[in-house]
FIKOLZA-1660 file (N, C-alpha, C; in steps of 0.1 Angstrom, whole numbers, plus 5000, padded with zeros to 4 digits):
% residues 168
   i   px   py   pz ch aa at
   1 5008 4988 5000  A  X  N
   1 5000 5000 5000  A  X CA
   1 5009 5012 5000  A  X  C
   2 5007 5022 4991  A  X  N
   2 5017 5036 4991  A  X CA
   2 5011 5045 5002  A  X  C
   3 5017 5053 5005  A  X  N
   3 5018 5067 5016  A  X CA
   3 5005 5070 5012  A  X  C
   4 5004 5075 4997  A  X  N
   4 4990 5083 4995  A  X CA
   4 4978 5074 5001  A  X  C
   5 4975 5063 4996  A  X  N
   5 4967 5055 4997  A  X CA
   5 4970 5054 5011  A  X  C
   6 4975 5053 5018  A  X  N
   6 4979 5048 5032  A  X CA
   6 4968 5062 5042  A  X  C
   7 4970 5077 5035  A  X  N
   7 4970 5087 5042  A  X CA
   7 4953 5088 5040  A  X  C
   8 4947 5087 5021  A  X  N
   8 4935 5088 5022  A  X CA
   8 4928 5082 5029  A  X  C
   9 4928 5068 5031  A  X  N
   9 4923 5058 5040  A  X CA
   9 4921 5065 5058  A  X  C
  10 4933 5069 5059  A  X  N
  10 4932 5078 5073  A  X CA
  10 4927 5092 5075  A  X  C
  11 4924 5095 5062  A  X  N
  11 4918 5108 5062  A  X CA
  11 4899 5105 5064  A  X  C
  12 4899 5092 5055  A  X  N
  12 4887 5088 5054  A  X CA
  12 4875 5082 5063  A  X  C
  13 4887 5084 5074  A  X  N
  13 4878 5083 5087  A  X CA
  13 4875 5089 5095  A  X  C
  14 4878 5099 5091  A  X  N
  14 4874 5117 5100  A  X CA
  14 4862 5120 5090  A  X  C
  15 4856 5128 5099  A  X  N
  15 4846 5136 5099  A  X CA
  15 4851 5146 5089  A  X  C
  16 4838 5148 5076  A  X  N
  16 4844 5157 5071  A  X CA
  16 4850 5174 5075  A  X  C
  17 4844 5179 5083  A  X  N
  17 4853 5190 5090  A  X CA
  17 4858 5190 5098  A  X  C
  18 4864 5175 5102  A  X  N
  18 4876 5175 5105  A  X CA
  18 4890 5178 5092  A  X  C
  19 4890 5167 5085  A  X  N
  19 4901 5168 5071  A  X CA
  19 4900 5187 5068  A  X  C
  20 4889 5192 5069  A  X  N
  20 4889 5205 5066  A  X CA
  20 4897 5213 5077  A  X  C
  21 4893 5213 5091  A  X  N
  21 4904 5220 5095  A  X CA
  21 4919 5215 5095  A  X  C
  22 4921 5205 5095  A  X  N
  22 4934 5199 5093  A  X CA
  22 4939 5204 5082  A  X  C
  23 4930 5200 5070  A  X  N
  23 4939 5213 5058  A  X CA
  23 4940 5222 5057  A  X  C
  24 4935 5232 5067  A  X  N
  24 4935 5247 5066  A  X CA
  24 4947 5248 5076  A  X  C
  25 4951 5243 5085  A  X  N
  25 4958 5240 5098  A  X CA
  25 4976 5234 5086  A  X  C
  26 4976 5230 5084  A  X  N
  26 4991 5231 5073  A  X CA
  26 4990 5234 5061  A  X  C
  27 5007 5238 5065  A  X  N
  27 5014 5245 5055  A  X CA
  27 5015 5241 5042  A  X  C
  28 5016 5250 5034  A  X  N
  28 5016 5254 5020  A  X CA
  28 5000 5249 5016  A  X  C
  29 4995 5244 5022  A  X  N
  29 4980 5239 5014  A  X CA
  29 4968 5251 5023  A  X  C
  30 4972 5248 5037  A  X  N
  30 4960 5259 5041  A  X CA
  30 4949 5258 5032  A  X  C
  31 4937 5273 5031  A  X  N
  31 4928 5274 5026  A  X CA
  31 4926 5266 5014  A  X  C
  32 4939 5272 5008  A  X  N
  32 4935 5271 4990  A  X CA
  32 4933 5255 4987  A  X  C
  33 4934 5243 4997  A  X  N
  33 4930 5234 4998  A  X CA
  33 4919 5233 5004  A  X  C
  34 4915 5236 5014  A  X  N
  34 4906 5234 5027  A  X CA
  34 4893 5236 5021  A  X  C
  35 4890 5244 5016  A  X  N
  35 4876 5253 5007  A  X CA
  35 4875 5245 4995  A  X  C
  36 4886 5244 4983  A  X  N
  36 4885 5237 4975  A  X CA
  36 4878 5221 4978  A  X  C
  37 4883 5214 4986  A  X  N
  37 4881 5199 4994  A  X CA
  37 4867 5200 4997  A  X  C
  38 4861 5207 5006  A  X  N
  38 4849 5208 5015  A  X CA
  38 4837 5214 5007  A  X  C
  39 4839 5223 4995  A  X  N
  39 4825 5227 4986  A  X CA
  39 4827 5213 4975  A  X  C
  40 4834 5208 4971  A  X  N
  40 4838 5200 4960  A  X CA
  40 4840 5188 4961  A  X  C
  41 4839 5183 4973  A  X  N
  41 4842 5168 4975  A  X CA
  41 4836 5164 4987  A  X  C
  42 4833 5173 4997  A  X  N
  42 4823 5167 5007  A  X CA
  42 4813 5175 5007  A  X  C
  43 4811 5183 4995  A  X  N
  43 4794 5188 4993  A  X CA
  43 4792 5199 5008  A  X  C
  44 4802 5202 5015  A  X  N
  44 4794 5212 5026  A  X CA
  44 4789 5222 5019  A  X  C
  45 4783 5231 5030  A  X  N
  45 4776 5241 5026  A  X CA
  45 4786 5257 5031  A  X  C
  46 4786 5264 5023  A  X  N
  46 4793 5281 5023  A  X CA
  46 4798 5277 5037  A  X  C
  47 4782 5285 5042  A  X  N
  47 4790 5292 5053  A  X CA
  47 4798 5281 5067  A  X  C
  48 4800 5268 5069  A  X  N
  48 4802 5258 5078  A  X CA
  48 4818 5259 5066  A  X  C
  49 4818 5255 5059  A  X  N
  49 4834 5255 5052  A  X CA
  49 4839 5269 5056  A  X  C
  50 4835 5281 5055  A  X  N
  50 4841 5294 5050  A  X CA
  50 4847 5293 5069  A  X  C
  51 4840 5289 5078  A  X  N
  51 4841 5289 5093  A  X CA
  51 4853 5285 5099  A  X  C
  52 4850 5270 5090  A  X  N
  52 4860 5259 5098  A  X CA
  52 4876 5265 5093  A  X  C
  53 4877 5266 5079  A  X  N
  53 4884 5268 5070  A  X CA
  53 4897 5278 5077  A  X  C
  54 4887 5290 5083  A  X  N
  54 4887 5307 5091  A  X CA
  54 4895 5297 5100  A  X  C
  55 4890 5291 5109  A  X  N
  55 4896 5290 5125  A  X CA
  55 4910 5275 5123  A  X  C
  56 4907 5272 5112  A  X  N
  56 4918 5261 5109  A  X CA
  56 4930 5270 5105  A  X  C
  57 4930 5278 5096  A  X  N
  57 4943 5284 5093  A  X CA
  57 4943 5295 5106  A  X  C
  58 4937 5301 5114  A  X  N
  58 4944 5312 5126  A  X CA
  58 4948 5307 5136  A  X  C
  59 4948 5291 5139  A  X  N
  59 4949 5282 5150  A  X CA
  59 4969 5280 5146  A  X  C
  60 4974 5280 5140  A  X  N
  60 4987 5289 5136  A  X CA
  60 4994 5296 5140  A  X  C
  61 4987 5308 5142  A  X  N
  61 4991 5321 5150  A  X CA
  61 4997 5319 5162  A  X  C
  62 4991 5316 5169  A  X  N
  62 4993 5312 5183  A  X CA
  62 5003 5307 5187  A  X  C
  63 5002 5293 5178  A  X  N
  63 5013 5283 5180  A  X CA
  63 5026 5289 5173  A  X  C
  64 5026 5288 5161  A  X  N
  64 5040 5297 5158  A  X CA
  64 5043 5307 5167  A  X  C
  65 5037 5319 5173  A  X  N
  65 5039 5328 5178  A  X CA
  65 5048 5321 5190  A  X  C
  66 5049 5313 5194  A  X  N
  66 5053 5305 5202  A  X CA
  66 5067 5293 5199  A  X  C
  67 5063 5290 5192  A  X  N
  67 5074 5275 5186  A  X CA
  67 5086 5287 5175  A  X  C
  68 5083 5297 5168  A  X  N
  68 5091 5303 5165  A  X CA
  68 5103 5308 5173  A  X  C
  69 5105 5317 5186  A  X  N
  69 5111 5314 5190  A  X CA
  69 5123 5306 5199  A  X  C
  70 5115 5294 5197  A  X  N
  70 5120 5282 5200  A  X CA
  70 5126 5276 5194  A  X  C
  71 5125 5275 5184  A  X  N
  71 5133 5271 5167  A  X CA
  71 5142 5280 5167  A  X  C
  72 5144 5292 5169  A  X  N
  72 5156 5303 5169  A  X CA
  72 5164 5296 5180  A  X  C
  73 5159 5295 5194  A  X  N
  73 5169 5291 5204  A  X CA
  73 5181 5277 5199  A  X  C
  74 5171 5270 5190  A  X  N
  74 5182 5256 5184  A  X CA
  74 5189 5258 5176  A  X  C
  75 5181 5270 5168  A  X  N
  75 5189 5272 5157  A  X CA
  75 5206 5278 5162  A  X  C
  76 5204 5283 5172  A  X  N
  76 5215 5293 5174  A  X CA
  76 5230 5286 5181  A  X  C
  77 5223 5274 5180  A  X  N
  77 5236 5263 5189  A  X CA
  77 5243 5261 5178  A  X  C
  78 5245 5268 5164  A  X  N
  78 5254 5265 5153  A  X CA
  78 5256 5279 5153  A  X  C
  79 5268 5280 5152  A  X  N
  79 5272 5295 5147  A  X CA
  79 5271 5294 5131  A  X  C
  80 5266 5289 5124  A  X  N
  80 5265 5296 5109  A  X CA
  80 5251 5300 5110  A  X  C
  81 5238 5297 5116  A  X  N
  81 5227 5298 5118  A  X CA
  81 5228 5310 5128  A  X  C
  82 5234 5312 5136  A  X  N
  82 5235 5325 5144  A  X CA
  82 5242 5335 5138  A  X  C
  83 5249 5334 5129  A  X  N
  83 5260 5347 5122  A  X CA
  83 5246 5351 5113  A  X  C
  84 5236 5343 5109  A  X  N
  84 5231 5344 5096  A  X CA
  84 5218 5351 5100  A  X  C
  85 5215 5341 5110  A  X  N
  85 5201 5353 5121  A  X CA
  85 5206 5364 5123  A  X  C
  86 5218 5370 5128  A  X  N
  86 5223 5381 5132  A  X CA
  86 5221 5391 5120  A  X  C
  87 5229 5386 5108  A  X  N
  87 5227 5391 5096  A  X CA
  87 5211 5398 5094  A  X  C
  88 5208 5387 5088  A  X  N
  88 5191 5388 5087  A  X CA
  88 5179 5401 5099  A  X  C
  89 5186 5399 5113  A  X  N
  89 5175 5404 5119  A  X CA
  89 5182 5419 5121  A  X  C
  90 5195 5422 5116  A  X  N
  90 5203 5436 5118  A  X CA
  90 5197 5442 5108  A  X  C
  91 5193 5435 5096  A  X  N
  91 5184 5442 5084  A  X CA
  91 5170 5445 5085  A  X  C
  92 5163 5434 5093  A  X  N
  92 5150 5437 5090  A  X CA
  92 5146 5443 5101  A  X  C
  93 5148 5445 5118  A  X  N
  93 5147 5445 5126  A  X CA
  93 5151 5465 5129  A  X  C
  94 5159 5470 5122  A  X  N
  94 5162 5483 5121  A  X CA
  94 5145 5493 5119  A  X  C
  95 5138 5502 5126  A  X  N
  95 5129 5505 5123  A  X CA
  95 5134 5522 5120  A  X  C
  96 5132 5523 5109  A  X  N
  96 5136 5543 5106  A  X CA
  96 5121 5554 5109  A  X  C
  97 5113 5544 5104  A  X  N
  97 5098 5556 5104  A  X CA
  97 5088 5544 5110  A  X  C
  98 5081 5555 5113  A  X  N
  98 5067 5552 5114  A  X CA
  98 5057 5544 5099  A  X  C
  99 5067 5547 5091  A  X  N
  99 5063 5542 5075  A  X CA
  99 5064 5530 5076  A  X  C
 100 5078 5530 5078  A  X  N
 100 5082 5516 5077  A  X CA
 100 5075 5504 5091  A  X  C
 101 5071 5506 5098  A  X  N
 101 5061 5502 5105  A  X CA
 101 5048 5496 5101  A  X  C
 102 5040 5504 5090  A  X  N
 102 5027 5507 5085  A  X CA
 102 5032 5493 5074  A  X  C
 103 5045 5494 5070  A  X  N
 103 5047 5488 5054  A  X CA
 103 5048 5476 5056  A  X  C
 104 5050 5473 5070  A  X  N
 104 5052 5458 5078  A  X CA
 104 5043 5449 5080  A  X  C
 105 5031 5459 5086  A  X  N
 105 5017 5452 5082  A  X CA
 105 5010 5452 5074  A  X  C
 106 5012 5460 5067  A  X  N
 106 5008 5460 5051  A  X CA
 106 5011 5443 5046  A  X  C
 107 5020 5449 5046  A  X  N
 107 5031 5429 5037  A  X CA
 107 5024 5422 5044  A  X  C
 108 5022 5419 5060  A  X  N
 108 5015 5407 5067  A  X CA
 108 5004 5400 5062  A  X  C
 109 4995 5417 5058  A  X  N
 109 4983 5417 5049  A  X CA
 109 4979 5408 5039  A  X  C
 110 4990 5416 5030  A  X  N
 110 4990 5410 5013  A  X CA
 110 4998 5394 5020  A  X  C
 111 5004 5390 5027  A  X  N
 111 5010 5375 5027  A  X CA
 111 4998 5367 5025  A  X  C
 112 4988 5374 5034  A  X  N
 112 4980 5364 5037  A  X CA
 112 4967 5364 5026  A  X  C
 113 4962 5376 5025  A  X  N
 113 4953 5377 5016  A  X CA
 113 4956 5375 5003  A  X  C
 114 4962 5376 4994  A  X  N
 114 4966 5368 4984  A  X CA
 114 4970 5354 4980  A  X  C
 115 4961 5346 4977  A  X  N
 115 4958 5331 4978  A  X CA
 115 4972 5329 4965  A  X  C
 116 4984 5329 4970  A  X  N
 116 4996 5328 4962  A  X CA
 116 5005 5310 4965  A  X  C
 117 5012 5305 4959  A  X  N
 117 5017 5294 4962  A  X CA
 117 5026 5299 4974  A  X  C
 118 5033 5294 4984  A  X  N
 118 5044 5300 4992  A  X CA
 118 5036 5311 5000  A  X  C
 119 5024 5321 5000  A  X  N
 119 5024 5328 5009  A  X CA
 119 5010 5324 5016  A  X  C
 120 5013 5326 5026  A  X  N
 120 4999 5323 5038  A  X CA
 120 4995 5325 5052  A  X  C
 121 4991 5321 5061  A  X  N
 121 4995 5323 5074  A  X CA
 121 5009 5317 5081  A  X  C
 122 5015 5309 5074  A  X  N
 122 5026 5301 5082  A  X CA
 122 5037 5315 5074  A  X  C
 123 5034 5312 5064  A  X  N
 123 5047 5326 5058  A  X CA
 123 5046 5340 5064  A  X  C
 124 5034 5347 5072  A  X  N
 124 5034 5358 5072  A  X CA
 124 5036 5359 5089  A  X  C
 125 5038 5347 5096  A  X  N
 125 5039 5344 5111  A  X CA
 125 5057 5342 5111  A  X  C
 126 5061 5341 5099  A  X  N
 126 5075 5334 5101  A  X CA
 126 5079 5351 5097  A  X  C
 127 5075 5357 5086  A  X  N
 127 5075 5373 5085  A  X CA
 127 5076 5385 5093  A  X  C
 128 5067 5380 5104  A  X  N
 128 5063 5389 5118  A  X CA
 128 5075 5383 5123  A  X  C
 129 5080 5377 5127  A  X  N
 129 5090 5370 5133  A  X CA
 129 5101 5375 5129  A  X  C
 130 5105 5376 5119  A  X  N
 130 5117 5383 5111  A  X CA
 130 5118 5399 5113  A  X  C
 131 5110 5403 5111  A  X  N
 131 5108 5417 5112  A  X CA
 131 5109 5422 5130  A  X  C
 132 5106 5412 5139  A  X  N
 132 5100 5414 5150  A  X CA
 132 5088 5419 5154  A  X  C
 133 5078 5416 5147  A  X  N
 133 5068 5423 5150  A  X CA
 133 5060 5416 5162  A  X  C
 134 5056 5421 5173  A  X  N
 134 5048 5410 5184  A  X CA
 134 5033 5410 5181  A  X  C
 135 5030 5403 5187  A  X  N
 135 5015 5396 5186  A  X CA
 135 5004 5411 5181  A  X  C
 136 5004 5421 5187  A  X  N
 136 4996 5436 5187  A  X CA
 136 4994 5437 5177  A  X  C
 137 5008 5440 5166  A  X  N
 137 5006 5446 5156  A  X CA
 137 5003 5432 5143  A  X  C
 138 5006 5418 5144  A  X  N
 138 5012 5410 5138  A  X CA
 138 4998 5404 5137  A  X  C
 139 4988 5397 5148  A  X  N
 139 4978 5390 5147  A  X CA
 139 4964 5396 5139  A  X  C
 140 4960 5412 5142  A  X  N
 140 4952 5418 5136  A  X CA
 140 4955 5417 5121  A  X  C
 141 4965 5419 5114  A  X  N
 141 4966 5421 5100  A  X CA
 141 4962 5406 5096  A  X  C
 142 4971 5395 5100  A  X  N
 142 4969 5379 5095  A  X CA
 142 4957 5383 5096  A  X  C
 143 4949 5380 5104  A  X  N
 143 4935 5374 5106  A  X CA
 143 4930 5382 5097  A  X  C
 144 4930 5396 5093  A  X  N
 144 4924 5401 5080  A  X CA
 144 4928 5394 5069  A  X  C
 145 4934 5393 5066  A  X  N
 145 4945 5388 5053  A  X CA
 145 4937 5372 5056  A  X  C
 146 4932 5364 5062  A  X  N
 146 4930 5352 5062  A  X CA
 146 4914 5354 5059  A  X  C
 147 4907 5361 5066  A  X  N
 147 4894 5361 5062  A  X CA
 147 4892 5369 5046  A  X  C
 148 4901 5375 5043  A  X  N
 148 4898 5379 5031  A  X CA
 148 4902 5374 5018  A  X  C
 149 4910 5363 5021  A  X  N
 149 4916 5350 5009  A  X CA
 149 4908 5339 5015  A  X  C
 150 4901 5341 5025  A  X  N
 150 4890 5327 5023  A  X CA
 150 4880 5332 5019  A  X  C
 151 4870 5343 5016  A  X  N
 151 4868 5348 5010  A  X CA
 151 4865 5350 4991  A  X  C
 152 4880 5355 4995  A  X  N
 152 4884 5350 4981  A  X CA
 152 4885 5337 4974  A  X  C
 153 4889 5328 4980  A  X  N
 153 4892 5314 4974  A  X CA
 153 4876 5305 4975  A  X  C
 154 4867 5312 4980  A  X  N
 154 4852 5306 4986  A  X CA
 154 4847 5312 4973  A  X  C
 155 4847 5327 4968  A  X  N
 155 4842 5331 4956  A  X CA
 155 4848 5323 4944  A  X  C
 156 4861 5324 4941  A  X  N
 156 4862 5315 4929  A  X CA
 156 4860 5301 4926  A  X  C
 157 4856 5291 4940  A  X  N
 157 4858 5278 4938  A  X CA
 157 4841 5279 4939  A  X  C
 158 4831 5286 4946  A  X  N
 158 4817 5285 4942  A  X CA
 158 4814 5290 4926  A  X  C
 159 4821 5303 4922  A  X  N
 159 4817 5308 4906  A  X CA
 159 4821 5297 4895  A  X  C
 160 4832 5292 4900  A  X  N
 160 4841 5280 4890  A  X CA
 160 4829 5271 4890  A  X  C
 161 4829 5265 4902  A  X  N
 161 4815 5254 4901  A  X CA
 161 4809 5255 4893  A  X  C
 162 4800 5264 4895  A  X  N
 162 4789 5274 4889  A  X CA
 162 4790 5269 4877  A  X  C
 163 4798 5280 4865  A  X  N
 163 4806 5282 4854  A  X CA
 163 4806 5265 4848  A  X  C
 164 4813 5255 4859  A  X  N
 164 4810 5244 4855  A  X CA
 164 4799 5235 4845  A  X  C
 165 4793 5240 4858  A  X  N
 165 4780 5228 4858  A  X CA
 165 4771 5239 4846  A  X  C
 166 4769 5253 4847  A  X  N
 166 4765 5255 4830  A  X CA
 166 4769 5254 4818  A  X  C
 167 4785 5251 4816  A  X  N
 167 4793 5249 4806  A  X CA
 167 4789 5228 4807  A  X  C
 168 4786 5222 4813  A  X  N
 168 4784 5209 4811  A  X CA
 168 4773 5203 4813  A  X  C
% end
């Protein structure tokens, strides 16, 4: 039996919103799977997908907000991983204006709200992290940026449907 087969089988015994927060809940798939899965393959209905979908990808926040600097603490027991953090956070971590502040959460924003390959909640928590931004400024933007690419990804996979099923 291969991995895939191995995994659907174990997927296939959850509840379907379970598999849905779970795919909103990891990386690189998040939403743009979670929504796709749940209107298209377990038939939910909008608004219970658009919900689960919401609290599967911000249950992230938290935890990274947390396990990231803990991953820094290991990382640092190698000095090429500490020369390189040093590097990295002497650049990003410099604040000149009040602009540059605003442009911080801006980006958090667009990470999240733009349903892109590579960008999402795990990328814009590892971003805040880089930059140092704490929880204040860092969790309000995600969570916009998250409700507004599920959102988005809820409109194009219901209109595609759509579009479908009158095109066939």
């Amino acid at each position: 039996m291969s991995l895939a087969q191995s995994l659907a089988d174990g997927l296939s015994a959850l509840p379907p919103s379970a598999v849905v927060l779970l795919l909103a809940f990891l990386p690189v798939l998040e939403v743009r799977a979670s929504i796709p899965i749940a209107l298209l393959v377990y038939d939910m209905h909008v608004v219970p997908t658009f919900l689960i979908s919401l609290v599967g990808n911000l249950l992230i926040v938290p935890v990274l907000f947390y396990a990231l600097p803990m991953a820094e603490l290991v990382a640092r027991k190698w000095d090429a991983f500490s020369r390189m953090l040093d590097r990295v956070y002497a650049f990003t971590r410099r604040k000149e204006s009040k602009r540059t502040e605003r442009v911080e959460e801006a980006s958090l924003f667009a990470i999240v709200a733009l349903p892109l390959p590579g960008a999402g909640t795990w990328t814009a928590m590892l971003t805040a992290h880089v930059f140092g931004l704490g929880p204040r400024k860092a969790w309000p933007m995600i969570a916009l940026g998250s409700v507004v690419e599920c959102v988005l990804i809820t409109a194009v996979v219901v209109t595609g449907a759509a579009a479908w099923q009158w095109l066939v």
